[in-house]
C-alpha positions as CSV (number, residue, x, y, z in Angstrom):
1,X,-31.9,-5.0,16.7
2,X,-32.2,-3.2,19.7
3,X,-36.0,-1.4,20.2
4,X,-34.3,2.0,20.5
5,X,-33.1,1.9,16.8
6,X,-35.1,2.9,13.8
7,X,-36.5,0.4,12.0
8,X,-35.5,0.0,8.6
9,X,-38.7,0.4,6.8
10,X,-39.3,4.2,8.5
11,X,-35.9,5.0,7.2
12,X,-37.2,4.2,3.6
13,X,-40.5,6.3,4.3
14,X,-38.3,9.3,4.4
15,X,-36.3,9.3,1.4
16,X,-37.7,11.8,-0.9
17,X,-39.4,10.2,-4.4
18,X,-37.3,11.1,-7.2
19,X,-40.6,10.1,-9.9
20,X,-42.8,12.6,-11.4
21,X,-46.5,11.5,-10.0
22,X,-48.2,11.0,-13.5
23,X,-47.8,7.1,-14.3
24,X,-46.3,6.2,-11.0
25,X,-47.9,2.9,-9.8
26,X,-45.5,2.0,-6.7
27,X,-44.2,3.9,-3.7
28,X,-40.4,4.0,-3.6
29,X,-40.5,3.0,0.1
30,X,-42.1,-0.2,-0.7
31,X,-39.8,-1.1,-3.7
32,X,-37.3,0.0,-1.3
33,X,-38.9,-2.7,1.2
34,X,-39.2,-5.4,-1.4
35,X,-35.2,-5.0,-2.9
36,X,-34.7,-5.7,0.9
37,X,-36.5,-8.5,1.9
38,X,-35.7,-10.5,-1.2
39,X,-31.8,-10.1,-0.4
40,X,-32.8,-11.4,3.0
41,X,-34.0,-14.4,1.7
42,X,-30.8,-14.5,-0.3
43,X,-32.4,-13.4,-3.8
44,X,-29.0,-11.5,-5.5
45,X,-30.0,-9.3,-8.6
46,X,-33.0,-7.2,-9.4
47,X,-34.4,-9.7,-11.7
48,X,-34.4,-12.0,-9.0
49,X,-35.9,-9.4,-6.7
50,X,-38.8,-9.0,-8.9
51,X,-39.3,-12.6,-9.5
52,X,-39.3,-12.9,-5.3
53,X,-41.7,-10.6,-5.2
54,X,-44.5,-12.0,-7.3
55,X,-44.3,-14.9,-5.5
56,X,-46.5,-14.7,-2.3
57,X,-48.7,-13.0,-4.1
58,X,-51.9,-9.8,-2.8
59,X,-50.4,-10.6,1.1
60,X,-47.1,-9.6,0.7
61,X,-47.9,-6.7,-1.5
62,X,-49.7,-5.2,0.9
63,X,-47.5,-5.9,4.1
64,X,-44.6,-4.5,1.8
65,X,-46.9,-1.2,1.0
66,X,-47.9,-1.7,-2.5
67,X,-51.2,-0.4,-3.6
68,X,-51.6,-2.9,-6.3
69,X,-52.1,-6.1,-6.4
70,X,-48.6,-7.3,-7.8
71,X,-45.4,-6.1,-6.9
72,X,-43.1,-4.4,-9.6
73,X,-41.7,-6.3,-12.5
74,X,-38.0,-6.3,-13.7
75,X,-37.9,-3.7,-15.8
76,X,-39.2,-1.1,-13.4
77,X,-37.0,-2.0,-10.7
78,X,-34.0,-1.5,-12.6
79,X,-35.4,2.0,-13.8
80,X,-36.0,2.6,-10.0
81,X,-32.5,1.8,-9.1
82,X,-30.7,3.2,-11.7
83,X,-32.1,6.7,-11.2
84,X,-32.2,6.7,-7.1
85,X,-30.0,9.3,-5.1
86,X,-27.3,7.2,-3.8
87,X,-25.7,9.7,-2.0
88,X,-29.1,10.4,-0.5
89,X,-29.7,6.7,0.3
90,X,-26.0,5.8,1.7
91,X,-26.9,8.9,4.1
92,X,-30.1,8.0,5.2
93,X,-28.4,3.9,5.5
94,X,-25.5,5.6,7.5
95,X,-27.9,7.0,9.9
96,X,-29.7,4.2,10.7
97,X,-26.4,1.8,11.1
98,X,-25.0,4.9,13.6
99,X,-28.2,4.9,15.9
100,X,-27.8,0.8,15.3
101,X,-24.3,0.9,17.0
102,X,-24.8,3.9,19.2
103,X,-27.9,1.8,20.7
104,X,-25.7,-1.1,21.7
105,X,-22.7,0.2,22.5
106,X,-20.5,-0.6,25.6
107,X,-19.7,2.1,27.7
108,X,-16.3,0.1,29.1
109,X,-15.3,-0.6,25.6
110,X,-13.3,0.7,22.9
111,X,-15.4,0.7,19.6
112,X,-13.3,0.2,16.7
113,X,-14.0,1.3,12.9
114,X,-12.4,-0.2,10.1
115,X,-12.0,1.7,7.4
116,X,-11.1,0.0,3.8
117,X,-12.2,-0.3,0.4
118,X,-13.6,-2.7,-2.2
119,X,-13.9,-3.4,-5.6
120,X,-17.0,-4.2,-7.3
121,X,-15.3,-6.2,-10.0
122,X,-17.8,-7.2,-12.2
123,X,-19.2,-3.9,-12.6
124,X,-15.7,-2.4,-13.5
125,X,-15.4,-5.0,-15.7
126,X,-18.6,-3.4,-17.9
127,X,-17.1,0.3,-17.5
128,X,-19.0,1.4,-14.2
129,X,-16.8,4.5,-13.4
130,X,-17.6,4.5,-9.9
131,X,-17.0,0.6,-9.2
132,X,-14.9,1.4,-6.1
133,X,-16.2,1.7,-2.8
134,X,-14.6,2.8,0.7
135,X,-16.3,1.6,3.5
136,X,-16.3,1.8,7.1
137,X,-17.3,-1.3,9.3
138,X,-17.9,-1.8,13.1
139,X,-15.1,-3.8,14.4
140,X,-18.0,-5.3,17.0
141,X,-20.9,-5.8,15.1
142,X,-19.4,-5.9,11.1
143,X,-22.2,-3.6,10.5
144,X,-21.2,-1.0,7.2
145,X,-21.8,2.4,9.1
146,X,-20.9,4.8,5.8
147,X,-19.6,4.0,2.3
148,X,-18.5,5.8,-0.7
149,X,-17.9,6.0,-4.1
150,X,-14.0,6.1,-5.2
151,X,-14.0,7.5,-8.8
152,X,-11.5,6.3,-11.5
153,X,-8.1,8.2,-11.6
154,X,-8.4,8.6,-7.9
155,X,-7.8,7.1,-4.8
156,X,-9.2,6.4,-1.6
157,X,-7.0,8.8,0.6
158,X,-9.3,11.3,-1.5
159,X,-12.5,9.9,-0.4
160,X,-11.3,9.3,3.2
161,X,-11.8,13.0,4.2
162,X,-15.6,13.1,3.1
163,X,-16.1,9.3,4.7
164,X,-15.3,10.8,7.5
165,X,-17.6,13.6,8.1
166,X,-20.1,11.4,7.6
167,X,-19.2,9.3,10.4
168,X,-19.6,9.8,14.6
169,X,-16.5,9.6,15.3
170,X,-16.1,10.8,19.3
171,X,-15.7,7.6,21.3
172,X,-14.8,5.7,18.1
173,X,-11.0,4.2,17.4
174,X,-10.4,4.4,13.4
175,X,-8.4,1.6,11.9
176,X,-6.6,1.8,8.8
177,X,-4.3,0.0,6.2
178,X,-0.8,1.9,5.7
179,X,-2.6,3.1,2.0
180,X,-4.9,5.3,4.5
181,X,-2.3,6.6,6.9
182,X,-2.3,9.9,6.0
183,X,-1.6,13.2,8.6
184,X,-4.9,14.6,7.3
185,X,-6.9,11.8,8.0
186,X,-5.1,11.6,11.6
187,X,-6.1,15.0,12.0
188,X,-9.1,15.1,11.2
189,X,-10.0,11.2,13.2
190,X,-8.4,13.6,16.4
191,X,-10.2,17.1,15.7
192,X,-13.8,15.0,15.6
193,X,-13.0,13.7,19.2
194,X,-12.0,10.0,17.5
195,X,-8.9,7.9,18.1
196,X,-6.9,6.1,15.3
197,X,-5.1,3.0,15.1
198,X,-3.0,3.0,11.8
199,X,-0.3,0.8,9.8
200,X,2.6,2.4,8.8
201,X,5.1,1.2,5.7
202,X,7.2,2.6,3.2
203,X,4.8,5.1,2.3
204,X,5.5,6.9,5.4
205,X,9.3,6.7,5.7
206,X,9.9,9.1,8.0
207,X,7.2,8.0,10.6
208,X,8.1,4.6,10.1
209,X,12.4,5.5,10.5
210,X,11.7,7.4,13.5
211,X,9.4,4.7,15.0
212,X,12.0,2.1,14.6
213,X,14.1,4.2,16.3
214,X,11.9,4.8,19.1
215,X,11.0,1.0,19.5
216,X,15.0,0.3,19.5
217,X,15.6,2.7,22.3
218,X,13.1,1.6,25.1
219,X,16.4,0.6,27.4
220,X,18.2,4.3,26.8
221,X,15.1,5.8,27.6
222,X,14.5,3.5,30.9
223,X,10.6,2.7,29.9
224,X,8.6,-0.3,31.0
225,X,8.6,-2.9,28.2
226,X,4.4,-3.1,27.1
227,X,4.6,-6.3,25.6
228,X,1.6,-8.8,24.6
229,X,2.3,-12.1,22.4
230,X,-0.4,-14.5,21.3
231,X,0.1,-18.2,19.5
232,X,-3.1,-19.6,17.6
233,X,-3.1,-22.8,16.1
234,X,-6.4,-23.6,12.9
235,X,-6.7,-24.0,9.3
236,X,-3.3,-26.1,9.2
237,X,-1.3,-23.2,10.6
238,X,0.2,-22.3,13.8
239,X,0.4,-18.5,13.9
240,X,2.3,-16.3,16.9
241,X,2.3,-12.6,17.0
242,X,3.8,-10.2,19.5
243,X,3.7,-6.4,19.6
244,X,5.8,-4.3,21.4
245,X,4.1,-0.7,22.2
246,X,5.9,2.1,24.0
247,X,4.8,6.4,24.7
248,X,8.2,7.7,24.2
249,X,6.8,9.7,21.5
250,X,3.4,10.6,23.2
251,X,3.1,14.5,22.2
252,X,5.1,14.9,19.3
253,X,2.3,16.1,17.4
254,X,5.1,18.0,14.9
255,X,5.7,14.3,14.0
256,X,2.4,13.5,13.7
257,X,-1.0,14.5,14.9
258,X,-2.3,13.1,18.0
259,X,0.1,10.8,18.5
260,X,0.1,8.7,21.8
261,X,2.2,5.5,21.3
262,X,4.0,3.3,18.3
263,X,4.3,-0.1,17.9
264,X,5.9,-3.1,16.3
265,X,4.0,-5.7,15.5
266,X,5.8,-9.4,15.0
267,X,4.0,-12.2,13.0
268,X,5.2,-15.4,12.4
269,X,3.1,-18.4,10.1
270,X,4.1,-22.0,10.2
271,X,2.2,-24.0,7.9
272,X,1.3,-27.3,10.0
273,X,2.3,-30.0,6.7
274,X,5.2,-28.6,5.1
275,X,6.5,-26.8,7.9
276,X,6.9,-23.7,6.2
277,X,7.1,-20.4,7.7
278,X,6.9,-17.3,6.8
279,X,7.8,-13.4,8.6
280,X,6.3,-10.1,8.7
281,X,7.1,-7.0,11.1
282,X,4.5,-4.0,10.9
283,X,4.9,-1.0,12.8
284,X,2.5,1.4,13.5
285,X,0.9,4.5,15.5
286,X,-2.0,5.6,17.2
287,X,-3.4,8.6,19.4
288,X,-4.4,6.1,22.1
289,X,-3.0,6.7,25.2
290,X,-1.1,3.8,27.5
291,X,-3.7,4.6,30.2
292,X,-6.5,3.7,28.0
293,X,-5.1,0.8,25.6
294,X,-2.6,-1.9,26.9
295,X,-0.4,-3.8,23.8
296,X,-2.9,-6.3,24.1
297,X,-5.7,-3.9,23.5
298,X,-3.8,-2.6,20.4
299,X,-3.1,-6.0,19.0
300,X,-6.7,-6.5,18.9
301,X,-7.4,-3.9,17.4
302,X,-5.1,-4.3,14.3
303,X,-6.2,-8.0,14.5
304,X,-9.8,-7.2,14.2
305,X,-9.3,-4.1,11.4
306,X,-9.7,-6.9,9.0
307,X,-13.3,-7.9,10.3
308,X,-13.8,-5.9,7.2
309,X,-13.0,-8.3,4.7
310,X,-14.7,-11.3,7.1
311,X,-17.5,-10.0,8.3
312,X,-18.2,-7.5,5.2
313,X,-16.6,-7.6,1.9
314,X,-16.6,-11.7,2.2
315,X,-20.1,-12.3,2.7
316,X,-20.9,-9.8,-0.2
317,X,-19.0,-11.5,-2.7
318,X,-19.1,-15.2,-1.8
319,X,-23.1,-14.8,-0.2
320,X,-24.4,-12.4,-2.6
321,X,-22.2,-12.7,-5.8
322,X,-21.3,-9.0,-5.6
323,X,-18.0,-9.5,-7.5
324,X,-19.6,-11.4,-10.5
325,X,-22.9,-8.3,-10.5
326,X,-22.3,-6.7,-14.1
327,X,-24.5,-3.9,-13.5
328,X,-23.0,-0.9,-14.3
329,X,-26.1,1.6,-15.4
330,X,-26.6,5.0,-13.2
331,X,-26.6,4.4,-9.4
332,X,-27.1,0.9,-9.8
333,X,-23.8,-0.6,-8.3
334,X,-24.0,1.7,-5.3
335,X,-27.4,1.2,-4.5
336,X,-27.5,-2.0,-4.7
337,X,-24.0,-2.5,-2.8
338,X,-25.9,-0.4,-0.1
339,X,-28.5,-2.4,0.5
340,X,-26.7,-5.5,0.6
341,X,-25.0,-3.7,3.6
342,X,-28.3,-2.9,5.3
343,X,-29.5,-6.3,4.8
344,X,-26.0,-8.1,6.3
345,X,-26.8,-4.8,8.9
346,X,-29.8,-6.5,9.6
347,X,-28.8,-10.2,10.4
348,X,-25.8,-9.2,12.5
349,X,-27.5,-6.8,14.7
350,X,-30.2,-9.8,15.2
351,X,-27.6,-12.2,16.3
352,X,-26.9,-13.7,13.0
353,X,-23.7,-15.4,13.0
354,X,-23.7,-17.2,9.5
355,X,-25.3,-14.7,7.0
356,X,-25.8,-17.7,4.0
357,X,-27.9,-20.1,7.0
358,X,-30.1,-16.6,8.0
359,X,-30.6,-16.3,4.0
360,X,-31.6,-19.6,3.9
361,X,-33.8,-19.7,7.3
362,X,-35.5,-16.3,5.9
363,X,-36.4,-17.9,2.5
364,X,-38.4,-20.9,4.6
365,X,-40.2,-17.7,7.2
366,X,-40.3,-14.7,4.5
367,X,-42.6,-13.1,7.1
368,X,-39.8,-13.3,9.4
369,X,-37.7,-11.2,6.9
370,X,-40.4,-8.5,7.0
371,X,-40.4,-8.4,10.7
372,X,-36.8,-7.8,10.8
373,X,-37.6,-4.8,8.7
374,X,-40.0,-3.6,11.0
375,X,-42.9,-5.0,9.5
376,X,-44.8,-6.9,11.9
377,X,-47.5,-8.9,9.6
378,X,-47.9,-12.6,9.2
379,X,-47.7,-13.0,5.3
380,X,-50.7,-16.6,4.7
């Protein structure tokens, strides 16, 4: 983590205690700190948590700011959890991640967004009614910047909008799935000084008709083909993609808002063994300009929108267990889903490649953990 970014524990210092002061034994910064630091060391649920806790004892108390000798048990973390203002903690989370990604930004780079959501299956499973989430990721870092809660009997195209505002978005390039490409979200990516890169399918038939159109034309209208293809070879596949970008749509905002340049994006899969192969064209649209992203720019950019699911919703579920979680009582879900972000925050902005070796390595060093948090005290 860069030195100009906050560190995590001050950002728990200033969320607001919920708890009545008569019969309250532990500051909600340092259960806060605690949830944290176990889910570092790759401890999942809050029984876990608790358990983690108690097990180094007066020293890590204290480091963590406990007044009392033992750290909370079970039962109180869950009634901690449960009754936390997730709204209030995703904001105070989305802050920190901002300043995070603001601090180590590239000036000569485009800084991507991905924007996608994610079920938290286990919890739905119980009756959770918010066990949806929309999140948006750092295409560079897979650090969660913002997320939010998609209710039942809605969708995320709803939830998009408020995402948003929550979000810096001048400098930034939004990605989206064609679910998300919606004018309104175009407009208001544009109107925040933002860029968008988005998928476009069926659900958008006259963008996508017009598109083709465009893309078929190129030789009437006498334009320089922008062309990039790629060929990887891994996992027993060979995989080639090419995309095909052109501007001769640039400033048809009546069309759609902001729009710069469409694209068609060829991908071809052939399956090493069996020889297999399989074909996919995606077009798509965004309000970058030529002068500012080749086709090879914008094929990485759709490549890496999915950084998301690697870098994010992956190590959740696989790391963490997230999908199989059954909690489902009050803020619980979200809160917990947002601190799970904070903590895969945390490894990735210190360099962490593989998040299940950091958990491991932090488990052995638990005062490393602490440090990471900003807490700079050797636990004996």
């Amino acid at each position: 983590m860069t030195r100009s970014s906050l560190a995590l524990i001050e950002v728990f210092s200033q969320i607001p205690d919920f708890r009545q002061s008569r019969g309250k034994r532990h500051p909600l910064s340092a259960i806060l700190a605690l949830a944290v630091a176990a889910i570092l060391c790759g401890y999942k649920s809050y029984s876990a948590i608790a358990e983690w806790g108690r097990f180094y004892g007066q020293a890590l108390a204290a480091a963590l700011g406990f007044t009392h000798h033992q750290t909370p048990c079970a039962a109180t973390l869950h009634n901690v959890l449960r009754r936390i203002d997730k709204e209030l903690l995703e904001a105070k989370l989305a802050a920190w991640a901002q300043a995070v990604l603001q601090a180590s930004a590239d000036s000569g780079a485009l800084d991507a967004i991905a924007i996608d959501g994610k079920t938290l299956r286990g919890s739905r499973k119980q009756g959770c009614l918010e066990a949806h989430l929309l999140s948006a990721v750092s295409q560079r870092l897979g650090l969660t910047l913002f997320e939010r809660a998609v209710a039942d009997k809605t969708n995320q195209t709803g939830v998009i909008l408020d995402l948003l505002e929550g979000l810096l978005l001048r400098g930034k390039v939004i990605t989206v799935d064609a679910l998300l490409t919606q004018r309104e979200v175009a407009q208001a990516v544009t109107k925040a000084g933002g860029d968008y890169v988005m998928t476009v399918k069926e659900n958008q038939p006259q963008l996508r008709q017009v598109i083709e159109g465009a893309i078929a034309g190129i030789p009437f209208y006498r334009e320089e083909r922008r062309e990039v293809e790629t060929i990887d070879s891994g996992h027993g596949r060979i995989e080639s993609r090419k995309l095909l970008a052109t501007s001769v749509l640039c400033g048809q905002d009546e069309l759609w808002p902001g729009i710069k340049q469409v694209f068609r994006l060829e991908r071809r899969v052939v399956e090493s063994k069996s020889g297999k192969e399989s074909f996919e064209v995606v077009y798509g649209v965004t309000s970058l300009g030529s002068e500012r992203a080749s086709a090879g720019e914008i094929l990485g950019l759709v490549r890496q929108h999915w950084v998301i699911e690697n870098k994010s919703h992956w190590v959740r579920d696989v790391v963490y267990g997230e999908d199989h979680s059954q909690v489902r009582v009050g803020s619980m879900p979200q809160v917990m889903a947002a601190l799970r972000n904070a903590v895969i925050g945390l490894m990735r902005s210190a360099g962490e490649r593989s998040i299940a070796r950091a958990c491991r390595k932090f488990a052995a060093q638990p005062w490393q953990a602490l440090a990471l948090m900003g807490i700079h005290q050797t636990i004996e």
